[in-house]
Structures are given as structure tokens and as C-alpha cells.
LUMSE-410756 format. One record per residue: residue in one letter; x, y, z of N, C-alpha, C, CB in turn. Coordinates in nm, 2 decimals. Glycine has a CB too. Layout:
N
res	n_px	n_py	n_pz	ca_px	ca_py	ca_pz	c_px	c_py	c_pz	cb_px	cb_py	cb_pz
A	X	Y	Z	X	Y	Z	X	Y	Z	X	Y	Z
...
This chain:
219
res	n_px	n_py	n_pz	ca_px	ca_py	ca_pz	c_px	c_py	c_pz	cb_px	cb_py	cb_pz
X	2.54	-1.05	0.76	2.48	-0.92	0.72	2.35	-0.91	0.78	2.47	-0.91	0.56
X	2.30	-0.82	0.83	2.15	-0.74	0.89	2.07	-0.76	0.80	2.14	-0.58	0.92
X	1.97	-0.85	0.86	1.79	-0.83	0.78	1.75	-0.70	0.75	1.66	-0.88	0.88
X	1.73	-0.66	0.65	1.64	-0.51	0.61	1.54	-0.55	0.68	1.59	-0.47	0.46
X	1.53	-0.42	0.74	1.39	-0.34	0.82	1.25	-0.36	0.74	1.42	-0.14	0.83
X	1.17	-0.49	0.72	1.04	-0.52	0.66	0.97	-0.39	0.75	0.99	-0.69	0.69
X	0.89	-0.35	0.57	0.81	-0.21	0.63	0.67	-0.28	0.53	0.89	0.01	0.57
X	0.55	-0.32	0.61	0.40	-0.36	0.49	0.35	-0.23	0.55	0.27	-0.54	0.52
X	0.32	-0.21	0.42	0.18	-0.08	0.43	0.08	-0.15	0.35	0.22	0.09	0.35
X	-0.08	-0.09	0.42	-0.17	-0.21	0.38	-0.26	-0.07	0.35	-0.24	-0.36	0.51
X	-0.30	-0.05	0.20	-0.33	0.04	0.16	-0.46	0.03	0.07	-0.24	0.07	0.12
X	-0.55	0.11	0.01	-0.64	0.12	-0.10	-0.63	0.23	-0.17	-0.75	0.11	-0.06
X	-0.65	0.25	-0.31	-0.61	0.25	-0.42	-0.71	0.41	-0.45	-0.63	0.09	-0.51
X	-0.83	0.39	-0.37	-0.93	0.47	-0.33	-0.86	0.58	-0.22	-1.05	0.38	-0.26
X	-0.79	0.55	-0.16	-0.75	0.65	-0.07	-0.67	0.73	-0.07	-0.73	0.61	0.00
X	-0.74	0.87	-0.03	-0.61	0.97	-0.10	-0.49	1.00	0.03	-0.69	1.16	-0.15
X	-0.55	0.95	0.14	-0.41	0.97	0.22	-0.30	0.85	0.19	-0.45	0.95	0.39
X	-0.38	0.76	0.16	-0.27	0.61	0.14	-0.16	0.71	0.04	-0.36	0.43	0.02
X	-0.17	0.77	-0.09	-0.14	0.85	-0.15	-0.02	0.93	-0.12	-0.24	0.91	-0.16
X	-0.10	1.02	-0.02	0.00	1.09	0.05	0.08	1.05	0.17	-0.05	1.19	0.09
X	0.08	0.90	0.19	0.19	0.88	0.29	0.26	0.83	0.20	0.18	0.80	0.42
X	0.32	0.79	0.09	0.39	0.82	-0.03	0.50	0.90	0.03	0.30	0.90	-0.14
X	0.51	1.04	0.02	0.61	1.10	0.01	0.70	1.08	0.19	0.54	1.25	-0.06
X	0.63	1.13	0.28	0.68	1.09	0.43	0.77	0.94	0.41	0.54	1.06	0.56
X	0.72	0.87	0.38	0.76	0.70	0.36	0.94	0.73	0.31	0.64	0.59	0.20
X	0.90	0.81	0.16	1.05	0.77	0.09	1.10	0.86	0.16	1.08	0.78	-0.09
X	1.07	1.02	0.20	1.16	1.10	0.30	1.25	1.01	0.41	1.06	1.18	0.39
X	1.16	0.97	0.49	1.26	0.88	0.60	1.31	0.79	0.60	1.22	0.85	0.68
X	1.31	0.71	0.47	1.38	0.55	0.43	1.50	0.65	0.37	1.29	0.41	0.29
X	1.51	0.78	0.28	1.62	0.82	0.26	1.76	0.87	0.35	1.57	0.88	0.21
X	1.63	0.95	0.45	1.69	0.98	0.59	1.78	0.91	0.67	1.60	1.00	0.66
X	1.69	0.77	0.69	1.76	0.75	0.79	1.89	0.63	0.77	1.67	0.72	0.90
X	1.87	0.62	0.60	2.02	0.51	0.55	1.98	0.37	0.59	2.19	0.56	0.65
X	1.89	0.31	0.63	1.92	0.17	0.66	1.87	0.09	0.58	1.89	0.12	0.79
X	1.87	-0.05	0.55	1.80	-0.10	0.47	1.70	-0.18	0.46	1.84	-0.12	0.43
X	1.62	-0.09	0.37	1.45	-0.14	0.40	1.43	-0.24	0.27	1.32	0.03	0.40
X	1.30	-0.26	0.33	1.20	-0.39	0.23	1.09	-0.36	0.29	1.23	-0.57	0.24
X	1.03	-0.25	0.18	0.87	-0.23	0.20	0.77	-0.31	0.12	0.83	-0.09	0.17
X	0.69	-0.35	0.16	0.56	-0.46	0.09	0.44	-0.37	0.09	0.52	-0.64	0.19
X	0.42	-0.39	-0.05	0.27	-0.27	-0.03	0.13	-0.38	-0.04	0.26	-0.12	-0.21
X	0.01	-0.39	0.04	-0.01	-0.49	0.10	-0.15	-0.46	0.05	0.02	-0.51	0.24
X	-0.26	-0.49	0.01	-0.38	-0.41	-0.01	-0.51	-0.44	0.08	-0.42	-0.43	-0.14
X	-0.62	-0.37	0.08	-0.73	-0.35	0.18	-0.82	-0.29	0.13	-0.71	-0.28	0.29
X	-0.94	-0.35	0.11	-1.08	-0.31	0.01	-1.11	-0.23	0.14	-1.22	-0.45	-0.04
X	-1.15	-0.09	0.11	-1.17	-0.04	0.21	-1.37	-0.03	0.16	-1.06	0.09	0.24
X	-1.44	-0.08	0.09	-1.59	-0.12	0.03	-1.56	-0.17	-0.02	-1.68	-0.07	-0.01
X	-1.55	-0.33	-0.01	-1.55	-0.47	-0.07	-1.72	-0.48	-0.14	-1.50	-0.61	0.06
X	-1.67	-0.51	-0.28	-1.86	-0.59	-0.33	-1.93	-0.65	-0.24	-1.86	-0.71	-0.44
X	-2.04	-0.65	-0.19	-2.11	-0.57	-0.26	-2.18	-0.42	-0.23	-2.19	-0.64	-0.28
X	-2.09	-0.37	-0.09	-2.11	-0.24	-0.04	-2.10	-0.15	-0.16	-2.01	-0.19	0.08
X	-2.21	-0.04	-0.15	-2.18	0.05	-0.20	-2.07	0.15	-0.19	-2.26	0.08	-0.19
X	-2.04	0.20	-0.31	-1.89	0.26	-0.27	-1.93	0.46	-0.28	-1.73	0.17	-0.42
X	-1.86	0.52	-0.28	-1.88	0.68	-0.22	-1.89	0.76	-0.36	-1.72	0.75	-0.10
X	-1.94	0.85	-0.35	-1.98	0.95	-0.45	-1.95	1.09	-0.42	-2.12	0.95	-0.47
X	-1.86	1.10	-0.52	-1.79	1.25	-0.52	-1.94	1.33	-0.54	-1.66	1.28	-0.66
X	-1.99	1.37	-0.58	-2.12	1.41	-0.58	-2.19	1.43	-0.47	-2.18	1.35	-0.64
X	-2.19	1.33	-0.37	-2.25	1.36	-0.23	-2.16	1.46	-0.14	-2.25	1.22	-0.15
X	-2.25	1.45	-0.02	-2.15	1.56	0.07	-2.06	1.53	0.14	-2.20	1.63	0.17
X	-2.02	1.40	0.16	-1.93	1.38	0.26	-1.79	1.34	0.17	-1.98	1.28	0.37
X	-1.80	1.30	0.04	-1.64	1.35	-0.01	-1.62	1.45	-0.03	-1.58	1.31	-0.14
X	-1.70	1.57	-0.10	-1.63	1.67	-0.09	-1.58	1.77	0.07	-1.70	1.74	-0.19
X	-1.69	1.72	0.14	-1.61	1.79	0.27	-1.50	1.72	0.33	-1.70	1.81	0.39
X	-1.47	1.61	0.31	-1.38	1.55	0.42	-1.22	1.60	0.33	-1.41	1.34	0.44
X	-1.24	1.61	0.21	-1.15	1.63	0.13	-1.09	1.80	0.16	-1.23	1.60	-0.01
X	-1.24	1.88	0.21	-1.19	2.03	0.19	-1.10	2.04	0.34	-1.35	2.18	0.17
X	-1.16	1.95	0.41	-1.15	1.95	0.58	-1.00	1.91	0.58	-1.27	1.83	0.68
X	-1.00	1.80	0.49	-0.81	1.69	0.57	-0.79	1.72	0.45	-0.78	1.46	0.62
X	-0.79	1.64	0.34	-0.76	1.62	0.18	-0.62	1.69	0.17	-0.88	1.71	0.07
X	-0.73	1.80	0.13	-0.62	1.93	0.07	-0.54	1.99	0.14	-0.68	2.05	0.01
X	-0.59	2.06	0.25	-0.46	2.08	0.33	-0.37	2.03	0.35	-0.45	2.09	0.41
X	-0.38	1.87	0.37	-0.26	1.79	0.39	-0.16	1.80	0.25	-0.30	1.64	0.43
X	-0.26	1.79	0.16	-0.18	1.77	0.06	-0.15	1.92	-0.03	-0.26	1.65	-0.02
X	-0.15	2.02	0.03	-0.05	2.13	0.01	0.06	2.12	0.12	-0.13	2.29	0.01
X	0.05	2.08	0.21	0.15	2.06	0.31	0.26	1.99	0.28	0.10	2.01	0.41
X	0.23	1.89	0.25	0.32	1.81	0.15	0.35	1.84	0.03	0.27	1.70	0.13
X	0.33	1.92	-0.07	0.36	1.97	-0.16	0.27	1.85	-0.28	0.53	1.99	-0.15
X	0.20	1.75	-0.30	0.15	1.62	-0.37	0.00	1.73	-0.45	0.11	1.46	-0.22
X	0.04	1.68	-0.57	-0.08	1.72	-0.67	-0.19	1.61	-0.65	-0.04	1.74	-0.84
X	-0.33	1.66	-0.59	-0.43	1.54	-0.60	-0.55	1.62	-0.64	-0.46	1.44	-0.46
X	-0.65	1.58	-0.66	-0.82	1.62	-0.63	-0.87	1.50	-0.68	-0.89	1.75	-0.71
X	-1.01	1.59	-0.59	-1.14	1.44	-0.57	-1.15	1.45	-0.75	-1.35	1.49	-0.44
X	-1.15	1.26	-0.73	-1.14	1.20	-0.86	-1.30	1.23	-0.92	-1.08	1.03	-0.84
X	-1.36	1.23	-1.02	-1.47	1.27	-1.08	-1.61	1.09	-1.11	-1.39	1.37	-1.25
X	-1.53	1.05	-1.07	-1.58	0.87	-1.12	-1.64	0.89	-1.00	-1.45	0.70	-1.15
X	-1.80	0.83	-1.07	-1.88	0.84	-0.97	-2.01	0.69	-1.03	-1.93	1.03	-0.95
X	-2.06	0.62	-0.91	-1.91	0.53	-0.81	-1.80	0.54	-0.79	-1.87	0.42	-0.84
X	-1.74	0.57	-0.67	-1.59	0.52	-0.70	-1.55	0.42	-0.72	-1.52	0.53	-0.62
X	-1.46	0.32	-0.80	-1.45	0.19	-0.83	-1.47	0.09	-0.72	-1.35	0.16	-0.88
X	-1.47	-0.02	-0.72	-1.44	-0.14	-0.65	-1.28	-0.18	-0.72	-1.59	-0.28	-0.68
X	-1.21	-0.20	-0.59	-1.02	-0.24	-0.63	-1.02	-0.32	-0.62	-0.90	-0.21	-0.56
X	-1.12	-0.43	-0.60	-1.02	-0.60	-0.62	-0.95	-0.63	-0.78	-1.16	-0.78	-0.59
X	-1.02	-0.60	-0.87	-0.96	-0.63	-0.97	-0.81	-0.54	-1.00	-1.06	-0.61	-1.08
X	-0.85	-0.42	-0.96	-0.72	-0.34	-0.97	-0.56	-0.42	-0.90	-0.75	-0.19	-0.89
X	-0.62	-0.47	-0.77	-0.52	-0.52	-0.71	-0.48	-0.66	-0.73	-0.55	-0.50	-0.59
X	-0.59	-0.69	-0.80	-0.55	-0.87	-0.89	-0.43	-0.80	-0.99	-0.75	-0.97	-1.02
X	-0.42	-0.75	-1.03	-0.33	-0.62	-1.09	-0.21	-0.63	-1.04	-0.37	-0.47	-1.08
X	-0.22	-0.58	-0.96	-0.12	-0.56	-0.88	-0.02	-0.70	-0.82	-0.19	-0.47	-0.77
X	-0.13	-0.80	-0.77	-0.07	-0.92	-0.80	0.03	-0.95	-0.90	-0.15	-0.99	-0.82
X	0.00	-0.91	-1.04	0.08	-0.98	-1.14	0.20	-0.90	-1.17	0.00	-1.02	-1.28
X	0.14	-0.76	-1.12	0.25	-0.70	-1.13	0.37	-0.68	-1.04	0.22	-0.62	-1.15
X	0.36	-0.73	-0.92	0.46	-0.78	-0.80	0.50	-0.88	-0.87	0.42	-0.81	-0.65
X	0.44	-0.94	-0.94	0.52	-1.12	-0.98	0.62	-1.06	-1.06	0.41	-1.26	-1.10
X	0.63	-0.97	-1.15	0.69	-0.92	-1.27	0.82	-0.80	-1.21	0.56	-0.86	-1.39
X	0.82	-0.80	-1.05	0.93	-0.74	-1.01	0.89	-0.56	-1.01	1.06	-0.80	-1.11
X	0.74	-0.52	-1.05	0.72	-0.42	-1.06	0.59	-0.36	-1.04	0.77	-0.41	-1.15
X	0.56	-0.43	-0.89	0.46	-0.39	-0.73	0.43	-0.27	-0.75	0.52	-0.39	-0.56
X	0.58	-0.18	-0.73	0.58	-0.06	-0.63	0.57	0.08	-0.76	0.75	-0.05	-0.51
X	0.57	0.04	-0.87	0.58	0.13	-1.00	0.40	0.15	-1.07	0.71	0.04	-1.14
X	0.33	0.05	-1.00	0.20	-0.05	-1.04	0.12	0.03	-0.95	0.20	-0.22	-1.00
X	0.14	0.02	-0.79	0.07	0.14	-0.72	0.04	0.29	-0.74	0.12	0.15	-0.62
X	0.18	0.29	-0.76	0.21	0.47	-0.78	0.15	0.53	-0.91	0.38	0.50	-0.81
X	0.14	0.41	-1.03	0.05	0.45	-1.12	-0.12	0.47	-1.12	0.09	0.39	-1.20
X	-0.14	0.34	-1.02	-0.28	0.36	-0.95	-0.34	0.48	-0.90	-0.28	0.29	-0.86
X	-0.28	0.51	-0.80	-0.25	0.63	-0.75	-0.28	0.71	-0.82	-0.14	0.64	-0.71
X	-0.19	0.75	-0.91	-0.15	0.88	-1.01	-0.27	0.91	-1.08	-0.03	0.86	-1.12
X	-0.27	0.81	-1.15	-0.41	0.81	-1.26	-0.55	0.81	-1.18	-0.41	0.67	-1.35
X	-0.62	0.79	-1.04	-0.69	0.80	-0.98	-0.71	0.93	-0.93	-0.67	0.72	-0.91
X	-0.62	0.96	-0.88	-0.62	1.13	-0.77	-0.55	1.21	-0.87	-0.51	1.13	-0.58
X	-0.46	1.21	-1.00	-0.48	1.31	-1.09	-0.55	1.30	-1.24	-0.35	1.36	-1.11
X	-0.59	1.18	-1.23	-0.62	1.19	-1.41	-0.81	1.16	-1.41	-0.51	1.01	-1.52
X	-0.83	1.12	-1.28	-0.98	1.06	-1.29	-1.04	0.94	-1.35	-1.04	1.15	-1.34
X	-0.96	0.89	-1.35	-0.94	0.70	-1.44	-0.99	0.63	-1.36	-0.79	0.62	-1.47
X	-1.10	0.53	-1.40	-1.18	0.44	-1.34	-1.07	0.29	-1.31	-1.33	0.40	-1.45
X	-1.06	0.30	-1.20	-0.95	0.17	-1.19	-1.06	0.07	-1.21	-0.84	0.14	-1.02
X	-1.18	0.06	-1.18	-1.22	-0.05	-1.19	-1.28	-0.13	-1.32	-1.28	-0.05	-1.11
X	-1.24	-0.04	-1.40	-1.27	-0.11	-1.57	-1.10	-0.19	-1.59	-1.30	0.06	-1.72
X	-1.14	-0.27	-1.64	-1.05	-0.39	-1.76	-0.97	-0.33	-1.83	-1.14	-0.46	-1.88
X	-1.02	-0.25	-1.92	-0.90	-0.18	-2.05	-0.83	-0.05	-1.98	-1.01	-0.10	-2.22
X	-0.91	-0.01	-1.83	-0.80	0.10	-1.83	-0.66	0.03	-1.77	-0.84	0.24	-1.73
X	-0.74	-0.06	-1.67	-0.63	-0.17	-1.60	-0.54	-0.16	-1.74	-0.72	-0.37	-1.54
X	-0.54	-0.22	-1.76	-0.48	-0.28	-1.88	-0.39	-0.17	-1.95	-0.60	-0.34	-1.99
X	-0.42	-0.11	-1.99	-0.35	0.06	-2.07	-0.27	0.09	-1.97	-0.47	0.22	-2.10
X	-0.29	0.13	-1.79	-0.16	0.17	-1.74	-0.08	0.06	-1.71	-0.17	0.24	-1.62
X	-0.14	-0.06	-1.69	-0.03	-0.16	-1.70	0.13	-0.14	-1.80	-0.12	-0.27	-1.77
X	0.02	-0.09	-1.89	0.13	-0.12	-2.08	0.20	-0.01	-2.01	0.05	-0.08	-2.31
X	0.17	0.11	-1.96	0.23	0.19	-1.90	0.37	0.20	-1.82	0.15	0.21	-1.86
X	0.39	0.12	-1.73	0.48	0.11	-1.68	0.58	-0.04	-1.75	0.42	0.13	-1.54
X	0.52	-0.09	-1.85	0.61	-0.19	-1.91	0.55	-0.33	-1.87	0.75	-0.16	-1.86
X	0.46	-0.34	-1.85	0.41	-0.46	-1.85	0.32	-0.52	-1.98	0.34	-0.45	-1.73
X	0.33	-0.64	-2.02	0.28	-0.69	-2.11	0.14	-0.66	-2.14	0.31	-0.80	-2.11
X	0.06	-0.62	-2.15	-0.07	-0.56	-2.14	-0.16	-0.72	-2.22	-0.08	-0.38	-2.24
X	-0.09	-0.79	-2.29	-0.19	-0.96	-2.33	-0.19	-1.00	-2.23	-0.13	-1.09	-2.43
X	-0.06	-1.01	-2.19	-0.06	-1.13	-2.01	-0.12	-1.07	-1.92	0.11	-1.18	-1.93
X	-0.11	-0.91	-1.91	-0.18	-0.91	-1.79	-0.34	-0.92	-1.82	-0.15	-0.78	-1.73
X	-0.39	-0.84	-1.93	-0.53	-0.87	-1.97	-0.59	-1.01	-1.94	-0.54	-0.85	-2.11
X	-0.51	-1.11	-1.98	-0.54	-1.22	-1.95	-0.54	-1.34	-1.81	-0.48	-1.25	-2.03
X	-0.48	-1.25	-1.74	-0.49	-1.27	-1.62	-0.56	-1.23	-1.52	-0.41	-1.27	-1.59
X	-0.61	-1.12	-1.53	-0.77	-1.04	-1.49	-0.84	-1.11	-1.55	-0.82	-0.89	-1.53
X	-0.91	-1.18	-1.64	-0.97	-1.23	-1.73	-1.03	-1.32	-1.64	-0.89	-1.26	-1.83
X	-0.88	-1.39	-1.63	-0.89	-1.60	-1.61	-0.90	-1.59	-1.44	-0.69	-1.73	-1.69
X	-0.90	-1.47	-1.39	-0.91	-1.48	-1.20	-0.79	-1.57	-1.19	-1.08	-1.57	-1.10
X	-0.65	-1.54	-1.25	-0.53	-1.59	-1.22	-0.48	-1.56	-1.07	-0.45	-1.55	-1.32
X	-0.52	-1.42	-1.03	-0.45	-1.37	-0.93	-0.53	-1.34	-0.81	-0.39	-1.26	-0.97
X	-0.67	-1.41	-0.88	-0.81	-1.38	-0.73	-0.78	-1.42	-0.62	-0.97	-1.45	-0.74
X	-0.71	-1.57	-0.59	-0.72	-1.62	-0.49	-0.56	-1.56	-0.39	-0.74	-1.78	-0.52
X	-0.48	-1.57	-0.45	-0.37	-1.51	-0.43	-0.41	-1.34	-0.32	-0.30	-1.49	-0.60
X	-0.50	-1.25	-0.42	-0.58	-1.12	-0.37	-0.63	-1.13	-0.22	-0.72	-1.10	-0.46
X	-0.67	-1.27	-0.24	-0.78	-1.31	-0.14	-0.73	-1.37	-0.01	-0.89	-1.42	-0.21
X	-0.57	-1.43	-0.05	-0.49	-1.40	0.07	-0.44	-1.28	0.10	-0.39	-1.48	0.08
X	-0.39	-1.22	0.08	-0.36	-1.08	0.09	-0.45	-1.01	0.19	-0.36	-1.02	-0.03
X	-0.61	-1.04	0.16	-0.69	-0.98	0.25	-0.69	-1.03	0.35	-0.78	-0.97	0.22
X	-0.70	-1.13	0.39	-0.66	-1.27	0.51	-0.57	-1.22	0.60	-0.59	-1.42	0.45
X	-0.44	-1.19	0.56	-0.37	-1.15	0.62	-0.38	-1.00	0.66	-0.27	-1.19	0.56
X	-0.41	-0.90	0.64	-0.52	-0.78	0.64	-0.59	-0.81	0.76	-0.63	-0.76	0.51
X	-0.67	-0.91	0.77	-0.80	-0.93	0.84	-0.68	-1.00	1.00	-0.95	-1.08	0.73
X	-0.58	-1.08	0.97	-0.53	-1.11	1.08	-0.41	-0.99	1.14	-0.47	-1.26	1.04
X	-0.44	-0.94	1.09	-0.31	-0.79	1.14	-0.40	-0.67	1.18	-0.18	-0.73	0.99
X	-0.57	-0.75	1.19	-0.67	-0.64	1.25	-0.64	-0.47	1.15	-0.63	-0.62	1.45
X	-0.59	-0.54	1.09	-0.63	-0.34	0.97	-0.76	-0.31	0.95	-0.59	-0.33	0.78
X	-0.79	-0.23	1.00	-0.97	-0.14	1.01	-0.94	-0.03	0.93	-1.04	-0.06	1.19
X	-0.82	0.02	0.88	-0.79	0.16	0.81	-0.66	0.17	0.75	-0.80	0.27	0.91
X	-0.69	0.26	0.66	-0.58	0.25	0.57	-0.54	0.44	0.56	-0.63	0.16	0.40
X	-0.38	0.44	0.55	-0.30	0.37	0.50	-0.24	0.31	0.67	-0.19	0.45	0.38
X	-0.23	0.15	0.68	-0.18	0.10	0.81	-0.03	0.09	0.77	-0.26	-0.06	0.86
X	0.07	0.10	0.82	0.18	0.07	0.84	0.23	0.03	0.94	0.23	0.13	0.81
X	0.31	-0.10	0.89	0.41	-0.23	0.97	0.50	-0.19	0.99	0.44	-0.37	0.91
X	0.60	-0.15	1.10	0.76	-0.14	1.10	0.82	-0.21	1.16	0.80	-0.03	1.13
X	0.86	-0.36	1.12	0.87	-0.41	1.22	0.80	-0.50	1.29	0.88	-0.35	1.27
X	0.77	-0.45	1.41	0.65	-0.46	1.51	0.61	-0.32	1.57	0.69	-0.57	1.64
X	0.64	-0.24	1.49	0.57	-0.13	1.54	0.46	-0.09	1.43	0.67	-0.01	1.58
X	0.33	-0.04	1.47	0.25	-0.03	1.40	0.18	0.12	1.38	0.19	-0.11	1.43
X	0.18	0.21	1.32	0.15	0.32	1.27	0.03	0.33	1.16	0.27	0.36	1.23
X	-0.07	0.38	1.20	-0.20	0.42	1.18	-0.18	0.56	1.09	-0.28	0.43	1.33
X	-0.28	0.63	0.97	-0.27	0.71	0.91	-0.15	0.79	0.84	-0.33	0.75	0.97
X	-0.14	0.89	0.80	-0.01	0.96	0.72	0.05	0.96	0.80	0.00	1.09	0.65
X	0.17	0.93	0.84	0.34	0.96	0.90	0.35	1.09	0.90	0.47	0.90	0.81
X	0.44	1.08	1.00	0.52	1.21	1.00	0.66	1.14	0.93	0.54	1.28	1.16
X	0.73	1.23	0.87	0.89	1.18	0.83	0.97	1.15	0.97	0.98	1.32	0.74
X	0.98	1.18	1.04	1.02	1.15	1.17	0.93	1.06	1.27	1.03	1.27	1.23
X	0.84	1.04	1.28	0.81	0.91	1.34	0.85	0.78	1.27	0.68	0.91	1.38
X	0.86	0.78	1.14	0.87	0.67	1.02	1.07	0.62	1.06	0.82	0.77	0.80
X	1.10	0.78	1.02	1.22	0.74	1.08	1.26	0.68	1.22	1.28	0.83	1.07
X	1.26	0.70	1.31	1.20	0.64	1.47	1.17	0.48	1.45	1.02	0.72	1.51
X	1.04	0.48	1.42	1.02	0.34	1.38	1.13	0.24	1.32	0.92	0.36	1.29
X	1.18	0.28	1.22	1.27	0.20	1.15	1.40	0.17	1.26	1.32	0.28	1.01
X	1.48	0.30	1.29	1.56	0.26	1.36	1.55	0.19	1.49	1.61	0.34	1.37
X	1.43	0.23	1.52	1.39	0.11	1.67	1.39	-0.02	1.63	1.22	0.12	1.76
X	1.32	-0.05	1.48	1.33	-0.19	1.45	1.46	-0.26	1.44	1.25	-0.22	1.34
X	1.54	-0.18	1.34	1.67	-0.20	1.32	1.73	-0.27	1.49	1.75	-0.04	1.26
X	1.71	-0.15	1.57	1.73	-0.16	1.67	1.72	-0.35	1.73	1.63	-0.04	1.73
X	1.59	-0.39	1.74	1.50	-0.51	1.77	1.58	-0.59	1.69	1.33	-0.52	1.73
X	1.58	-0.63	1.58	1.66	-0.67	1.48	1.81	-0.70	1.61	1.67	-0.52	1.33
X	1.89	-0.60	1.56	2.03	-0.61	1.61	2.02	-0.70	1.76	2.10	-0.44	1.64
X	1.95	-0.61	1.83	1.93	-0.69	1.97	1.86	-0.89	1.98	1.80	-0.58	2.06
X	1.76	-0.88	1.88	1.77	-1.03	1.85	1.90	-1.12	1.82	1.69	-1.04	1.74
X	2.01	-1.03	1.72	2.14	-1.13	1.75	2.16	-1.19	1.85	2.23	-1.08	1.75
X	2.17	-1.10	1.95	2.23	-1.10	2.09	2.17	-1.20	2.17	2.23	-0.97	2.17
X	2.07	-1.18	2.22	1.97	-1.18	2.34	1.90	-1.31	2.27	1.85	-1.02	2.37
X	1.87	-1.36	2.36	1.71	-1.48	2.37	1.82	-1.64	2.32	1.52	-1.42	2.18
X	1.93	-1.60	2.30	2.00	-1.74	2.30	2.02	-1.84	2.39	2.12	-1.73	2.28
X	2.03	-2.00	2.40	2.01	-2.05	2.50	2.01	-2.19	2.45	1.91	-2.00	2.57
X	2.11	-2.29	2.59	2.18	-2.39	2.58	2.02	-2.52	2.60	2.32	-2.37	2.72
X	2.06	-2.59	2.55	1.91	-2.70	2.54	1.95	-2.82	2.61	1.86	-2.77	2.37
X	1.90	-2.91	2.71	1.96	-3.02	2.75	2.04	-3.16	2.66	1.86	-3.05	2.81
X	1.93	-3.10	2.52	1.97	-3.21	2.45	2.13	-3.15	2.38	1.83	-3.25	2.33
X	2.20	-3.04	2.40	2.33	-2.96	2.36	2.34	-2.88	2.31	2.40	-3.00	2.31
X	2.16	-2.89	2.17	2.13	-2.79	2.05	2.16	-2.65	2.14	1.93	-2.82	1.97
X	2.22	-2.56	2.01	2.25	-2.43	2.06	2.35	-2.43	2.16	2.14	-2.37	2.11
X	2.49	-2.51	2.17	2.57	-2.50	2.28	2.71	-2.52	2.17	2.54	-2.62	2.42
């Protein structure tokens, strides 16, 4: 049987395009039928102790009136600039997210990040809210509380970024297809593209690069 098409998207929790490549993503994994394995991968895009952006200042609300929104009537996706000012710091959110990939439920954990960020205005970077959408999507809200707590999932986080730092991600939302690499929102059709070329790589690795060893291995 064929390896599923590995898709990492290396994303922040802050970001409203990461957000909106959301919907392009599941469009073309539906599209194009093959089978995928997406990893949602994370990226401080203002790690502590940078200061992080203020809806209040000028340059969220313009970049928002400029790309934001348009894109995201284009796409049809309910967002606006979130009202939390600081915007949070995500490592803890994504220490979150850690436990919640452990528990088989990553990709329900983002989306609620997401959601509650760009529609509800919810400080990801407090404890108890962590904690409340957790209970949200069905996660034990003691164990997870307690694992933010105890920095169960810091170092774990802290590879995650490592690997970020070695796949040269400067921006988010980055997406892996493969070995093909796609920068900012997708189009539904280049996503699709992508996949099937990998598929593609994939299949042709069967074939190709085999070869007889003196010692017999591989004959």
C-alpha cells in the first residue's frame, strides 16, 4: 500500500492567514482523493521576550484592511482583528497543543485556537482560557491544566521549534508537501498540484534509485 502524501504546515495561532489557509488546504485534500497526513507544526512568530503587536496601533489595523479582509471575504471565513491587546505570546498555547496531539486531538485543538482568537477575542495566552477550550473540544481540562503547569510539554514545544528553525521557516502559514514547499495562503489548486506531484515522487521512489550492492544486498 502507498505512503500518504505527509503535508506539515508550520503555523501561529496569532495569524490570521494561517487561519485562512484552513479552508484551501481541506478544499484540495478533498479534491484531489489521495491520502494525506497533515502535521500542524508551530512557529512563535514573537517569541518572549519581543514585544508582540497591538491592535490599537496602525499597522494591524491596516494590514488587516489591506490583505485581512479581503481575503477573507473571498474565501467566505468569519474573522476580525482580535481586541487583546498585547497580542498573546503562543508558547504556552502550543505546549497545549502538544498534549493535545498526544490525546489524538491536534487538529480539533488548532481550529479551536483559531476560532476563539479571530472570532471570540480570547487571550490564548492566559491559563484558564487554555484550559476552558481545552474542556471544549473534550479534553480533560485537570490533565491538561496540569501539564501547562508542570512544563510537561515545554521541551517537546521546544523541539518543534528546532525543527522550524531547521526547515528555515521565516513565515507562516509555511507549508511542506512533500518536498515541495509553499509559502503563504494556497490556492486550492496549487495545494492540489503539490500533492499529486508528491504522490507522484512517492510512486516513482518505488521504481527508481534501486540497485545491486557487491556485497548481493538488494539483488
Amino acid at each position: 500500500m502507498a505512503e500518504p502524501v505527509k503535508i506539515k504546515i508550520w503555523s501561529d495561532y496569532v495569524c490570521p492567514f494561517c487561519m485562512l489557509a484552513e479552508g484551501p488546504l481541506e478544499e484540495a485534500i478533498k479534491d484531489v482523493g489521495a491520502d494525506v497526513e497533515v502535521e500542524w507544526l508551530p512557529f512563535e512568530l514573537r517569541p518572549h521576550p519581543q514585544a508582540t503587536l497591538r491592535p490599537e496601533d496602525e499597522y494591524l489595523p491596516s494590514i488587516w484592511e489591506r490583505a485581512v479582509y479581503p481575503m477573507a471575504r473571498r474565501l467566505g471565513v468569519d474573522i476580525t482583528l482580535p481586541t487583546v491587546s498585547p497580542q498573546p505570546y503562543t508558547a504556552l498555547a502550543f505546549e497545549g497543543y502538544q498534549y493535545a496531539a498526544g490525546q489524538g486531538r491536534g487538529t480539533e485543538y488548532n481550529q479551536r485556537m483559531f476560532r476563539a482568537f479571530f472570532q471570540e477575542s480570547q487571550d490564548l495566552g492566559q491559563l484558564d482560557v487554555l484550559t476552558a477550550l481545552a474542556g471544549e473540544i473534550g479534553l480533560d481540562e485537570t490533565g491538561f491544566r496540569a501539564a501547562l503547569e508542570d512544563g510537561t510539554y515545554r521541551e517537546r514545544h521546544r523541539e518543534a521549534l528546532r525543527e522550524a528553525a531547521a526547515h528555515q521557516v521565516q513565515a507562516v502559514p509555511t507549508i511542506l508537501v512533500g518536498d515541495i514547499r509553499i509559502e503563504g495562503v494556497p490556492r486550492p489548486a496549487q495545494l492540489r498540484k503539490a500533492i499529486l506531484d508528491a504522490q507522484a515522487q512517492q510512486a516513482d521512489g518505488d521504481v527508481y534509485g534501486a540497485a545491486c550492492g557487491i556485497d548481493g544486498k538488494g539483488c
